[in-house]
C-alpha positions in Angstrom: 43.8 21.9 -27.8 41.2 24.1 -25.4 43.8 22.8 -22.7 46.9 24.3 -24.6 44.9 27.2 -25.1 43.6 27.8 -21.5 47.7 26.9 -20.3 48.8 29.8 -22.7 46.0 32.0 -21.7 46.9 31.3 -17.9 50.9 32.2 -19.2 49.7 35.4 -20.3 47.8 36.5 -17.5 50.4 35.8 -15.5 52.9 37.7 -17.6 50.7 40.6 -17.7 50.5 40.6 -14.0 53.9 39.5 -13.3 55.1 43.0 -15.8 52.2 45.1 -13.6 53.8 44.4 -10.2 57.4 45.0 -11.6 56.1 48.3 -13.0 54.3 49.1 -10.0 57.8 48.7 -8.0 59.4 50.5 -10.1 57.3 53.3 -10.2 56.6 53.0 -6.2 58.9 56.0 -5.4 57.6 58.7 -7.7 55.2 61.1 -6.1 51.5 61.1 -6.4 50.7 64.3 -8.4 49.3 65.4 -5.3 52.3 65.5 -3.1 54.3 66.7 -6.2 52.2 70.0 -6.6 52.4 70.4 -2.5 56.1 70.3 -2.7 55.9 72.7 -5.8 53.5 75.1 -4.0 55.7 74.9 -1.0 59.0 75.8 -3.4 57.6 78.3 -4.7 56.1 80.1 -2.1 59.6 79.8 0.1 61.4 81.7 -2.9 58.7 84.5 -3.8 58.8 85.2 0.1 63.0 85.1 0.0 62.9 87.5 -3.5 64.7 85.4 -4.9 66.6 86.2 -8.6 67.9 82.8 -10.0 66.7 79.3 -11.1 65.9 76.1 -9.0 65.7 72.5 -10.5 64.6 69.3 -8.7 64.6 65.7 -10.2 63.3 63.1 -8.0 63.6 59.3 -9.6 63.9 61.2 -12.8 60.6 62.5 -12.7 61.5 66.6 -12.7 59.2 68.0 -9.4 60.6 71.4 -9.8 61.7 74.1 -12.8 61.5 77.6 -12.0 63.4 80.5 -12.6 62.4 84.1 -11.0 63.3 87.4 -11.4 65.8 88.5 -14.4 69.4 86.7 -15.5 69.4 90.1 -18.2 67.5 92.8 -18.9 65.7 90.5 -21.8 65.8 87.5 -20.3 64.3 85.7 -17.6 65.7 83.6 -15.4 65.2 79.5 -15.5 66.9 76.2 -16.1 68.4 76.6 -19.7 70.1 79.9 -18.0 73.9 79.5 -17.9 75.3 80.6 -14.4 78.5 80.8 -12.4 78.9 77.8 -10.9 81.3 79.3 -8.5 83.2 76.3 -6.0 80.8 73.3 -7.7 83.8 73.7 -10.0 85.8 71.2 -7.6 83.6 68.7 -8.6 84.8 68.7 -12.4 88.6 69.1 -10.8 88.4 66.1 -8.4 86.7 64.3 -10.9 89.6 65.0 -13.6 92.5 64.2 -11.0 90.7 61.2 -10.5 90.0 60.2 -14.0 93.8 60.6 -14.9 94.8 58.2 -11.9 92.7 55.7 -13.2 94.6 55.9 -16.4 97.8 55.5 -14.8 98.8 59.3 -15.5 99.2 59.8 -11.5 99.1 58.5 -8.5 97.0 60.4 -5.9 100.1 59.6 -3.4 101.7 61.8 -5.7 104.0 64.1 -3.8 104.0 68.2 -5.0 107.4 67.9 -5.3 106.7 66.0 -8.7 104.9 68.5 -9.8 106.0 71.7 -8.6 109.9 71.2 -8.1 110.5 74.4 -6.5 108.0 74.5 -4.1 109.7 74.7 0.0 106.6 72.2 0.8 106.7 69.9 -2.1 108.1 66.8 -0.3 105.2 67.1 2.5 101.9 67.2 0.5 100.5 65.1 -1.7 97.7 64.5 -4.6 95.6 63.4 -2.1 95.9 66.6 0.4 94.6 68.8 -1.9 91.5 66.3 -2.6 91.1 66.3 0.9 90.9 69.6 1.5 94.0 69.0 4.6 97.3 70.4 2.7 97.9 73.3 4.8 98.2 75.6 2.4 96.4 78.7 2.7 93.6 80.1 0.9 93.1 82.8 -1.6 90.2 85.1 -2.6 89.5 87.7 -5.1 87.9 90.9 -4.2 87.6 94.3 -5.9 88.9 98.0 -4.4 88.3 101.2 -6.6 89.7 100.2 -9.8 92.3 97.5 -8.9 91.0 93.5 -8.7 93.0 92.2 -5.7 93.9 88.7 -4.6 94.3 88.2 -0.9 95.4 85.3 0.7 94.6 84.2 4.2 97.4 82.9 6.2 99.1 83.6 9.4 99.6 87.0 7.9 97.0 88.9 5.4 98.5 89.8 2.1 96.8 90.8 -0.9 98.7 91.2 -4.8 97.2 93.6 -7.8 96.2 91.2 -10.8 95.9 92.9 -14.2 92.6 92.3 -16.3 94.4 92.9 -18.9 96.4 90.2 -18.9 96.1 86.5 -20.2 94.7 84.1 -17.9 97.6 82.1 -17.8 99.8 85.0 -16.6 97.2 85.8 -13.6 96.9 82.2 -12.7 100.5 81.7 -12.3 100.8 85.0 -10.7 98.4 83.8 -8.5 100.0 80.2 -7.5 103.1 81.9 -7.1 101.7 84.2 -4.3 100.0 81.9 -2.4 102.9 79.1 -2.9 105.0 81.6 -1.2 103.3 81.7 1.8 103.8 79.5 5.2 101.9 76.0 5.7 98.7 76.8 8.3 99.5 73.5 9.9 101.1 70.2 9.1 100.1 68.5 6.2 97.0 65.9 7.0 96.5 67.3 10.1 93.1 69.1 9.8 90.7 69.9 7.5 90.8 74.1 5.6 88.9 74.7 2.9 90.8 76.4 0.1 90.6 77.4 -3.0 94.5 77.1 -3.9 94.3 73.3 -3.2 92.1 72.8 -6.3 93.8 75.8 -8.6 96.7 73.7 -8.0 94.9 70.3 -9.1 94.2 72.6 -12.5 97.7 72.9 -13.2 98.6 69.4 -12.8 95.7 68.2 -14.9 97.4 70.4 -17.5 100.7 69.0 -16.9 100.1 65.2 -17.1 96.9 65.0 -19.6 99.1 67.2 -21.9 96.2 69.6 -22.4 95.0 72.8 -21.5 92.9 72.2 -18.3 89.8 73.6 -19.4 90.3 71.7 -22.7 90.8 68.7 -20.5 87.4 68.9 -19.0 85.6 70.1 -21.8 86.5 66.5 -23.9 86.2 64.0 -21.2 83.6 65.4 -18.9 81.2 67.9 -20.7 80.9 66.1 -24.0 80.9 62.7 -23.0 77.8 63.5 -20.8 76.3 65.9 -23.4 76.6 69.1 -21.0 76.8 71.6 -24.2 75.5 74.7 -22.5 78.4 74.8 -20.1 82.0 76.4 -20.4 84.5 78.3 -19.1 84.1 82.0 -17.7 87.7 82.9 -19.3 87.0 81.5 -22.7 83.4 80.9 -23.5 82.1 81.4 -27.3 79.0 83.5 -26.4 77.6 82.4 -29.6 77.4 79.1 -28.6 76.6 79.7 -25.0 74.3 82.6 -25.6 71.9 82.5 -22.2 74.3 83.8 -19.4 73.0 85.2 -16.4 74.4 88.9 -15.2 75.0 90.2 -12.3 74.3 93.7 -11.0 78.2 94.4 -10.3 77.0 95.4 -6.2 80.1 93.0 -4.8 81.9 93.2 -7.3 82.3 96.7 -9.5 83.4 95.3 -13.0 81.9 92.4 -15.2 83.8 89.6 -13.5 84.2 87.4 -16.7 87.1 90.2 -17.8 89.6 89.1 -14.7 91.0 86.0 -16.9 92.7 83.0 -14.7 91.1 83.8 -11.2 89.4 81.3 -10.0 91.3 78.7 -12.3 90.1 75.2 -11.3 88.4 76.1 -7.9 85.6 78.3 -9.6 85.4 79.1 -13.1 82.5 77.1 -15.1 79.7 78.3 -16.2 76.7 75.8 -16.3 72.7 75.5 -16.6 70.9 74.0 -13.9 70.2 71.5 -16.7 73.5 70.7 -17.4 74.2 70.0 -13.6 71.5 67.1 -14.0 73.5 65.8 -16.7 76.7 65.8 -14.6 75.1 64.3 -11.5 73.3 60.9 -13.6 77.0 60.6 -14.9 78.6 60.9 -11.3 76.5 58.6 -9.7 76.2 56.2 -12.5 79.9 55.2 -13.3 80.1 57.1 -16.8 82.6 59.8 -15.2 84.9 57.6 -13.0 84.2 54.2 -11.8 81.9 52.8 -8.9 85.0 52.4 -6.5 86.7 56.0 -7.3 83.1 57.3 -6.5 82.9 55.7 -3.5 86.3 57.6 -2.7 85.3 60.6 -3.9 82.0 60.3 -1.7 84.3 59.6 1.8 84.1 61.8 4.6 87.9 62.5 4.9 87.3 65.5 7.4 85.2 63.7 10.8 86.6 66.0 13.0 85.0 69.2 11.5 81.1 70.3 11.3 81.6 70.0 7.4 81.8 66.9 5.9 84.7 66.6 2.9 85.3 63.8 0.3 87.1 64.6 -3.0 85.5 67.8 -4.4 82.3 67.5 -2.4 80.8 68.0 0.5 79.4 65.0 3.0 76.7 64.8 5.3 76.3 61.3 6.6 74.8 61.9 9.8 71.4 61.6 8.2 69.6 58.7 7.5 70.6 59.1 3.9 73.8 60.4 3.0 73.9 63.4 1.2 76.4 64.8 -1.0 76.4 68.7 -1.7 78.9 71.6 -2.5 78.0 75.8 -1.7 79.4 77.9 -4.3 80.2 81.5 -4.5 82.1 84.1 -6.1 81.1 88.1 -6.4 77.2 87.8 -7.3 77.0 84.6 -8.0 75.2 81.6 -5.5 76.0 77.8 -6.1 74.3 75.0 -4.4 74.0 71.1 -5.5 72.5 68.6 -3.8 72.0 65.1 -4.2 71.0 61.8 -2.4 72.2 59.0 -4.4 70.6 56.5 -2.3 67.2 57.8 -3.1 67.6 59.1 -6.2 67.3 63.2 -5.5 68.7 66.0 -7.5 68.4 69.5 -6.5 70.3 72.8 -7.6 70.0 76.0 -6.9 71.8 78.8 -8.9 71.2 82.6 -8.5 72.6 86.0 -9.8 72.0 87.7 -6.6 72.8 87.0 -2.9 68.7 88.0 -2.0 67.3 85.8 0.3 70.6 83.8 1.1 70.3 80.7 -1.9 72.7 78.8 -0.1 70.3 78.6 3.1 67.4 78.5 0.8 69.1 75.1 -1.0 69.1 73.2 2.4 65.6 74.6 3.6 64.3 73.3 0.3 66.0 69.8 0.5 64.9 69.4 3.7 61.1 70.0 3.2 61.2 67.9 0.2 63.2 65.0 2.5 60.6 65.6 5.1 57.5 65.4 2.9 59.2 61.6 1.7 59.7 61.1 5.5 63.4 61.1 6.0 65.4 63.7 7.6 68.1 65.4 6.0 70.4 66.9 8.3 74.1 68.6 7.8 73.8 70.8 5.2 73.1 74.2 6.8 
């Protein structure tokens, strides 16, 4: 008996110490609370010397190192990570991620050719699904900018041309107005041939979401990206319930002279969420983890599809893989509003910055702060200027 009772004893022990090592690996690559409050002091002494107005959120092995707002998203309210932002161009995320979604369901092939989708399009039979993922169709960009009282939409080809869009009208007559401009306009260059970022590549991913899921594109996103990952403090800038979404950070009009969330359908697809830093966190665990698309369609999205240029491009997102780690990012901006997401899947990091001013240049400040954090864990993150 003393024998069966010294074995089990023995079992025990071992157990306990078998379950301490396991817990010690797992928790090997959180930070000592040490290096966490250097990094913090750091952060926070970058962003008072930049003035910056905005919020900053960093999650490192799921432990969050950083969660600071500064300066003012209203006149009442402060800044900070339950703040709803512009998102600006991290949009392209959610649209990739949708296209992509709805080819794993058989809804579309990425080899799709425009000409399926847009019949009357000159180009149709040259582009496909996978050009405007790419970032490589050709087709030129678009921008919205404000002059006196009008809200114009240029569009940046071999020729500048801008069109009058009304406020007034319904988002969907300002979007199509909108793709029918830039639709109109000449190819920059054979279709595949380079990489051009623009913003009409992904407005016209929105459409066809709309077309083959048989709902609205933002209703689209809303059911199978936003609520599955239980992201309920982000929306839509043309059709948010502000009594749902109540925290929304302002702008001080300075690049833009009306409140831009009155110019419906503008940046349709290619810039038009609103999200919490929060939120983003949500989104990135359900990127990286197989709950949005699956492990191979990730890997897809995450290819560098544009070698030849400075910046990286996969589906949606931007790729630095010149680093020890790779790094997957996206820059953000429309009038007043700074986007910039960072993550490093291999490692487990998480960074966002979002800001309702251009002071101190957040997108800069994103990849200074990634890159003293990446330094202070020893690797070198490099890329993402």
């Amino acid at each position: 008996m003393k024998k069966l009772i010294a074995l089990v004893a023995f079992f025990l022990i071992l157990t306990l110490a078998v379950g301490g090592m396991i817990a010690e690996a797992q928790h090997s690559d959180l930070l000592s609370f040490k290096d966490k409050q250097r990094i913090q002091n750091k952060f926070s002494t970058y962003i008072a010397e930049k003035k910056f107005s905005g919020a900053v959120y960093a999650v490192y092995h799921g432990d969050v190192i950083y969660d600071q707002g500064a300066g003012m998203a209203t006149k009442n309210i402060k800044n900070g990570s339950d703040v709803a932002y512009g998102v600006a161009s991290l949009t392209k995320e959610f649209t990739a991620a949708a296209i992509v979604q709805l080819s794993e369901k058989g809804k579309l092939d990425i080899s799709d050719k425009l000409s399926k989708y847009f019949p009357g399009y000159r180009y149709g039979d040259e582009i496909t699904i996978w050009h405007l993922l790419a970032q490589r169709s050709g087709i030129p960009d678009y921008s919205v900018e404000s002059e006196d009282d009008k809200v114009l939409v240029s569009c940046f080809g071999s020729e500048y041309t801008n069109i009058t869009i009304d406020p007034n009208h319904s988002a969907e007559q300002n979007r199509d107005k909108i793709r029918t401009f830039f639709l109109s306009k000449d190819l920059l260059f054979e279709p595949g041939e380079y990489y051009d970022y623009s913003d009409s590549n992904y407005a016209l991913m929105a459409e066809i979401v709309t077309r083959v899921s048989g709902m609205e594109y933002h209703d689209y996103v809303r059911q199978n990206i936003f609520e599955p990952l239980g992201m309920e403090h982000s929306a839509f800038i043309d059709d948010y319930d502000p009594t749902v979404i109540t925290r929304v950070a302002q702008t001080d009009r300075t690049e833009f002279n009306r409140d831009y969330f009155t110019v419906k359908g503008a940046e349709y697809g290619c810039g038009d969420i609103l999200s919490t830093p929060k939120d983003l966190y949500l989104w990135y665990r359900g990127l990286t983890s197989g709950k949005v698309v699956s492990e191979k369609s990730y890997q897809e999205m995450t290819t560098n599809y544009s070698a030849e240029d400075e910046l990286g491009y996969g589906y949606g997102l931007m790729i630095s893989d010149g680093s020890e780690k790779k790094v997957v990012y996206h820059y953000g901006y429309i009038p007043s509003y700074y986007s910039a997401i960072i993550f490093v899947p291999e490692i487990d990091y998480f960074q966002v910055v979002l800001s309702n001013h251009g002071n101190g240049d957040p997108h800069l400040m994103a990849a200074d702060l990634a890159r003293y954090f990446g330094g202070s864990i020893d690797i070198i993150f490099s890329g993402i200027e």
